[in-house]
Structures are given as C-alpha cells and as structure tokens.
C-alpha positions in Angstrom: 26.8 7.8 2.3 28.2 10.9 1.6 28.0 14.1 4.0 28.7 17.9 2.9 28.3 21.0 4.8 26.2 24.1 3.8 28.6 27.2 3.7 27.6 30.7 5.3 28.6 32.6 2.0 25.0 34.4 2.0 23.2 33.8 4.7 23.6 36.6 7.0 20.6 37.9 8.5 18.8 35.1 7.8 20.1 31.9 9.0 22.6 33.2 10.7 23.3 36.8 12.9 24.9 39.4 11.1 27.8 39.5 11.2 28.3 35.8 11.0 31.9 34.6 8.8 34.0 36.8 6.3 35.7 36.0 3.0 38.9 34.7 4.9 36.7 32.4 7.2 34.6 30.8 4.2 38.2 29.4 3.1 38.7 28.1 6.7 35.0 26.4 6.6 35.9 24.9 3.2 39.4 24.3 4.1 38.3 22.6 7.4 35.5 20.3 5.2 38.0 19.0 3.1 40.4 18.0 6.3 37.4 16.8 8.3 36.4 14.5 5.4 33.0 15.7 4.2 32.5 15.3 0.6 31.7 18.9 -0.1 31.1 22.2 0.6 28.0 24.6 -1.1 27.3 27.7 -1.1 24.1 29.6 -1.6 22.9 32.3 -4.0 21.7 35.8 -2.8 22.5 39.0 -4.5 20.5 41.7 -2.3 19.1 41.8 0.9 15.5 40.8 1.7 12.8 42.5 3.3 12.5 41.2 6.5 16.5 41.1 7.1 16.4 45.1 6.2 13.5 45.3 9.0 15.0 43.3 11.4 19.0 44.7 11.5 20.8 48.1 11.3 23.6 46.3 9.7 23.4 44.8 6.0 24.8 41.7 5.4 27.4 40.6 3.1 26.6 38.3 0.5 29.6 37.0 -1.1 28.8 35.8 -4.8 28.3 32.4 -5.1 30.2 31.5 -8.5 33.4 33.8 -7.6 33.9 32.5 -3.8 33.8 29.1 -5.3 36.8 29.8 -7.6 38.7 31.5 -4.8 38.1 27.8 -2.8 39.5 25.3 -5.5 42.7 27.3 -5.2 42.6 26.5 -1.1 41.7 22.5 -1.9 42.3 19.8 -3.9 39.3 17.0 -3.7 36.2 18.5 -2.0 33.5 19.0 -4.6 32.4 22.5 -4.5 28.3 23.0 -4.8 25.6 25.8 -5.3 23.0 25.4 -3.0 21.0 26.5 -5.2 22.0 28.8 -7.9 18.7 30.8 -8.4 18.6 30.2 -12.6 15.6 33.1 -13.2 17.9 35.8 -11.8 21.3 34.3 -14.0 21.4 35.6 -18.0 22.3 31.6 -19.7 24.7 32.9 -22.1 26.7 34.2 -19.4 26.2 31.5 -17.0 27.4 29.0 -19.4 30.5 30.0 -19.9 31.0 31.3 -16.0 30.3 27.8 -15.2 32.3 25.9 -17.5 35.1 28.4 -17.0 34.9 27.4 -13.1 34.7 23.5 -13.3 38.3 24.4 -15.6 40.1 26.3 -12.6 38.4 23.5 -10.1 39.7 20.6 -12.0 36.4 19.1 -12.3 34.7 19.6 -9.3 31.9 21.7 -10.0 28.8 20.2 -9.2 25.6 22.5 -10.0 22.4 22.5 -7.6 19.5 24.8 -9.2 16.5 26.3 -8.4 14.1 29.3 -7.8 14.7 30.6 -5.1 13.0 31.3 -2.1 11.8 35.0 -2.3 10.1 36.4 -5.7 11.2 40.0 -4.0 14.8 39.6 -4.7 13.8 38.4 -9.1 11.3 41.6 -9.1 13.9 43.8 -7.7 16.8 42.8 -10.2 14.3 42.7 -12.7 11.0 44.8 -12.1 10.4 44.7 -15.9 9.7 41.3 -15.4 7.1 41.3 -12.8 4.8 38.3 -14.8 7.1 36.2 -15.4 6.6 32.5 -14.7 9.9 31.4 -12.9 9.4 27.8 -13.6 9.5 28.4 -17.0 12.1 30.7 -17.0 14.2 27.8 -15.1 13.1 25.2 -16.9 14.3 27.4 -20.4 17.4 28.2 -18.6 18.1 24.4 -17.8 17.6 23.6 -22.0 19.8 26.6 -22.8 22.8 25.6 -20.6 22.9 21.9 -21.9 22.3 23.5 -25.1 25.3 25.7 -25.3 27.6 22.9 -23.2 26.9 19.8 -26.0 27.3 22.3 -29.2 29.5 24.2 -31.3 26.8 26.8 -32.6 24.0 27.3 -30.1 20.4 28.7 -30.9 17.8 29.1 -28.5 14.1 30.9 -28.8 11.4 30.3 -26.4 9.1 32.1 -24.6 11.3 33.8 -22.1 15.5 33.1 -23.4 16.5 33.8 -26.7 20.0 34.1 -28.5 21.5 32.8 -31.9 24.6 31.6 -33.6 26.3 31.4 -29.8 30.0 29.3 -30.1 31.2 29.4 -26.5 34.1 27.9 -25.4 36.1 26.4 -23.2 32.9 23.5 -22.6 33.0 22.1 -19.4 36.3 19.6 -18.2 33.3 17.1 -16.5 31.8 14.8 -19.1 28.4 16.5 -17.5 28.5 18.7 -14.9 26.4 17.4 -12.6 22.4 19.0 -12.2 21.1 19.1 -8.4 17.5 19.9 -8.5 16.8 21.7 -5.1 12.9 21.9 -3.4 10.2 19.8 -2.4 7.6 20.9 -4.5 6.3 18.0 -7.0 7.9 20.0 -9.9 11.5 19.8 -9.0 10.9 15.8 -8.8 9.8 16.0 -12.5 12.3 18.6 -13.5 15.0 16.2 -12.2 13.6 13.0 -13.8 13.8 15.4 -16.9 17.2 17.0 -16.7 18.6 16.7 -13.3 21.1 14.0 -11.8 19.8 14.1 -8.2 17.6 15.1 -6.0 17.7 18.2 -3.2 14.4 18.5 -1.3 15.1 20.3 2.6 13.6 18.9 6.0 12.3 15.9 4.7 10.8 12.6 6.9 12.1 9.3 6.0 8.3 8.8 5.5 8.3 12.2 2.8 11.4 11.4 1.3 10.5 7.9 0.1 7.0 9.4 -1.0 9.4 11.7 -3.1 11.4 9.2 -4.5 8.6 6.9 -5.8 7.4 9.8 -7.6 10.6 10.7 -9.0 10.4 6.7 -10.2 7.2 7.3 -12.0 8.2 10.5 -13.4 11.5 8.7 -14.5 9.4 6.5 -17.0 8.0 9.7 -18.5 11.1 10.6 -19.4 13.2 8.0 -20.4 16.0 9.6 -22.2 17.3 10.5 -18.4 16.6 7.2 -17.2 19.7 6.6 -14.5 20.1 6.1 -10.7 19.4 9.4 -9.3 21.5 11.0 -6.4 19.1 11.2 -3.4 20.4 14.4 -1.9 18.5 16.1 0.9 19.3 19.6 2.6 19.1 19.0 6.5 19.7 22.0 9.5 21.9 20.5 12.4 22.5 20.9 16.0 24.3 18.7 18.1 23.9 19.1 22.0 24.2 16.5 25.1 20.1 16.5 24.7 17.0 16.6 21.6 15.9 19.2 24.2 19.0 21.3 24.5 19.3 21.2 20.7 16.2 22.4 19.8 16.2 25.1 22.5 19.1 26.5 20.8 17.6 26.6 17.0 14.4 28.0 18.3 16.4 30.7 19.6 18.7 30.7 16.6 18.3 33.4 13.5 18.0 30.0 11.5 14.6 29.9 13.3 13.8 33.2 12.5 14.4 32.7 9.1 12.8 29.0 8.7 9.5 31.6 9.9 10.0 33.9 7.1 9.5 31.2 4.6 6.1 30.2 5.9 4.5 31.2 2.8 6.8 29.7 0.4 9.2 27.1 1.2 7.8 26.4 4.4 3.9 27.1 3.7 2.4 23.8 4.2 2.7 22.6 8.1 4.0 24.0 11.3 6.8 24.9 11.9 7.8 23.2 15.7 6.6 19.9 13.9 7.6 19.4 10.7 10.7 21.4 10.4 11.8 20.5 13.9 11.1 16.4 13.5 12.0 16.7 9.9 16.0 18.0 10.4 18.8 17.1 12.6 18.0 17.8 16.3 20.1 15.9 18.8 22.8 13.8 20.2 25.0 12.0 18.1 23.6 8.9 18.4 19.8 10.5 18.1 21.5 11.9 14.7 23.1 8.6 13.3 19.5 7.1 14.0 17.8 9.7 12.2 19.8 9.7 9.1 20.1 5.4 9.7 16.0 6.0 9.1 16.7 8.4 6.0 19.6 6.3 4.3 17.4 3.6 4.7 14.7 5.6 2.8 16.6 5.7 0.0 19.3 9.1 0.8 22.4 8.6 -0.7 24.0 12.3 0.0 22.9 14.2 3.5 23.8 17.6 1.3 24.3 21.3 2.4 24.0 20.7 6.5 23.0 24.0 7.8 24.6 24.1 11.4 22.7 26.7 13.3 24.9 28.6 15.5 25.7 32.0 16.7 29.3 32.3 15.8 31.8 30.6 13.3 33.4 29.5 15.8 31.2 27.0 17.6 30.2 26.1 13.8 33.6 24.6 13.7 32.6 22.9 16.7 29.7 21.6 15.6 32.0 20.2 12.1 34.4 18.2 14.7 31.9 17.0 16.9 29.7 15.4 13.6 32.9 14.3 11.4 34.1 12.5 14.6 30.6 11.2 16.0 28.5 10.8 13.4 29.8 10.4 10.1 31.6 7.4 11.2 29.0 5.3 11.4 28.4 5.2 7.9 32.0 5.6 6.4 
C-alpha cells in the first residue's frame, strides 16, 4: 500500500485559511514526506481565484503554479514521486504542456507522475478563456490526452480535431519515464472509461469501500472495451484526514475547518449527488488511528492500492506537520 500526502500549493481560501503555507514551507511539506516515508507528494492546479473565496476573504490567496513548484521540489529530494492532483488539461495549451512536462520528469530524474482532470469550477476555464464559453471540457480533455501521447511517442506530431490542432510539431527532449504515468482524477463514470482508455490508475475522492469496488468493476468492464490498455490499473483514491483522540473530535474539527467550507462549495459539481455530513464525512478519514487503519483495512481490501493526495484539514502548517507524524507513525505502519 502506498500513502502520499496532498500538498497546500493552491488551496488557500478554500480548503485551507488564507494564509495557510508559503513557497519555503511547500519544500518543508515535501521535504518532510520524503523523511516520513510517504510515497509522494501532489500538488493541485489553480490559476485564479474563485468566486466564493473572493466573497468570503479580504486577502487573495496565493496559488503557486503547479508544474514550476514541482521543479523547485526534485532539487530538495531524491525518491518521492512528485504528482499533479489534477492538472486541469482544458485550461493547458498541449503543445506547451508536452514539452513542460517532459522537460520536468528530466530535472526530476523520472519522477513525474501525471494526475489529470477538469477541474472543479467551469468559472475559472471561462475566465482564462471567455472565447470559449461552449466548449465541451471532456472533449477538450479527452483531445488533450491523444495530443500529449501523440507528441511524447513521435518525431513529427500532427493533431486536428474538433477542439486542438497543430502540424509538423518535433519536440524534444521526450520524457526520461518509458511512460509517464496518467492518473485519471473524479468519480464520475467517465473518468473510469477515460482511464480504461488512456489512463494507468484510477483517482476518484471520498469514496466507500462499498463505491470504490462498484468503481472498479466498471473500470473492469470498460477495460474489455478497450483492450489495447489492457493492464492492472493503480487504484488511487483522494481521501481528507483528521486524526484526533475521538471520530467525534475529528469531525468537529473539519466541520469547522475551511476544508468544510469548501467541500460545501462543490455541492453542485464534485459534490452534487448526496449530503454532505453523510457521504463526505463516512466516505474520508475521520478518526483515531486505529478507526483510520480500519477504514483504509475496508478500502485496501476493496481493491485500493494507493491512498493518494491525503488532504489533512487543519488550520495551520504547523499542526499539518503534526497530523504527517502522527499518521506516518500510527497508521501507515500497519500496512508497510
């Protein structure tokens, strides 16, 4: 079982208060991972603030670019894998892309592992992009995923579909992985078939055991469909976590964390289907230590292979480091 921790890289004002860490902590958090044993670190994408952040606080937050924070971290350490979580592919040109990402999994020796999505507010595509305003984002994604695997297996790209289009590209260096691997993130029936399609693993968020094995027997019959990508998928689910002497005490903290607040602003997208004190509460990592060893017991036994991006909900860096000691010494050694 592998275990990696969700880093605050853009996340202020929504899963976290503003202001939460700055560049120099991000390289503690991901220096920290790497000493505490987790497997890897991941960062989100966000490039401007949303809505309801601008209505709730006086204060922006900082949003440190995804791509460009991870290169600064494979200069601080040496074997953690370093993840997006997700990189939002409608809002990222390919042609660049390609060669930003290849160019990183160079400086990182190899360590580049690539988790994809939409993203979780339409605002933020519309407001880079307001010329764009009917564009179907999984298409776009899905055109973005071809173009990338495109331009990483050939000499002389072409590309023309209904959204990405470019000719004659040669772009070099390719990537030092054999494949860098694909992390398709959300719940939604659609990133199951895009992974048996393209992907290497799986990232749903929030899952049941009960949900995630519905998932993975879909992504077993979507795997047939697909056959050329036929291979034993990486099971990789997104949890929020919150360790306290009681369930009680953990969740009292989380409901009065920003995380909350920001889990509430997703309720019609991410988060539309269900409520929120039952099925995100029940479906994370709520607890003890030994409540949160049973829980992911349950999930690992569902078929998880890689509890991925653990969001620790906390007010302060500080007790987030905490919260990293307390589960690399409690919990993650019952399944290493």
């Amino acid at each position: 079982m592998k275990f990696s921790i969700a880093l605050p890289n853009a996340i202020e004002g929504m899963a976290t208060p503003i202001p939460f860490a700055d560049h120099k902590q991000l390289i503690e958090i991901a220096v920290l991972s790497e000493k505490l044993g987790f497997d890897a670190v991941w960062g989100c994408d966000h490039l401007l603030t949303q809505k309801y952040v601008k209505e709730t606080f006086t204060t922006p937050p900082n949003y440190y670019e995804i791509l460009i924070t991870l290169a600064v971290l494979s200069t601080y350490t040496t074997k953690l894998r370093l993840g997006t979580c997700i990189l939002v592919l409608p809002i990222r040109e390919p042609v660049l892309l390609a060669n930003q990402l290849a160019t990183l999994d160079h400086f990182n020796e190899g360590r580049l592992t690539l988790g994809i999505g939409l993203g979780g507010y339409r605002e933020e595509f519309e407001a880079i992009y307001p010329q764009r305003g009917n564009v179907h984002r999984g298409t776009l994604l899905e055109e973005t995923v071809q173009a990338l695997n495109l331009i990483f297996s050939e000499r002389e790209a072409s590309f023309s579909e209904k959204y990405v289009h470019f000719k004659g590209v040669e772009a070099y260096p390719k990537p030092k992985q054999k494949k860098i691997p694909f992390y398709f993130g959300g719940n939604h029936i659609k990133s199951i078939e895009r992974t048996a399609r393209w992907g290497d693993a799986w990232m749903p968020a929030g899952l049941t055991p009960e949900d995630l094995q519905k998932g993975i027997q879909r992504l077993e019959e979507f795997s047939e469909k697909y056959p050329e990508n036929k291979k034993d998928f990486e099971i990789a689910p997104q949890y929020n976590l919150y360790l306290a002497e009681s369930k009680k005490k953990a969740v009292e903290y989380f409901r009065n964390s920003q995380s909350y607040e920001h889990i509430v602003s997703l309720k019609d997208s991410t988060h539309k289907n269900g409520d929120i004190e039952e099925t995100f509460i029940e479906g994370n990592l709520f607890g003890t230590p030994q409540e949160v060893i049973d829980k992911i017991g349950e999930l690992k036994d569902a078929g998880m292979t890689h509890c991925t991006s653990i969001c620790i909900d906390t007010h302060t860096v500080d007790e987030m480091y905490e919260q990293m000691h307390c589960f690399a010494e409690e919990v993650m050694p019952a399944f290493k």
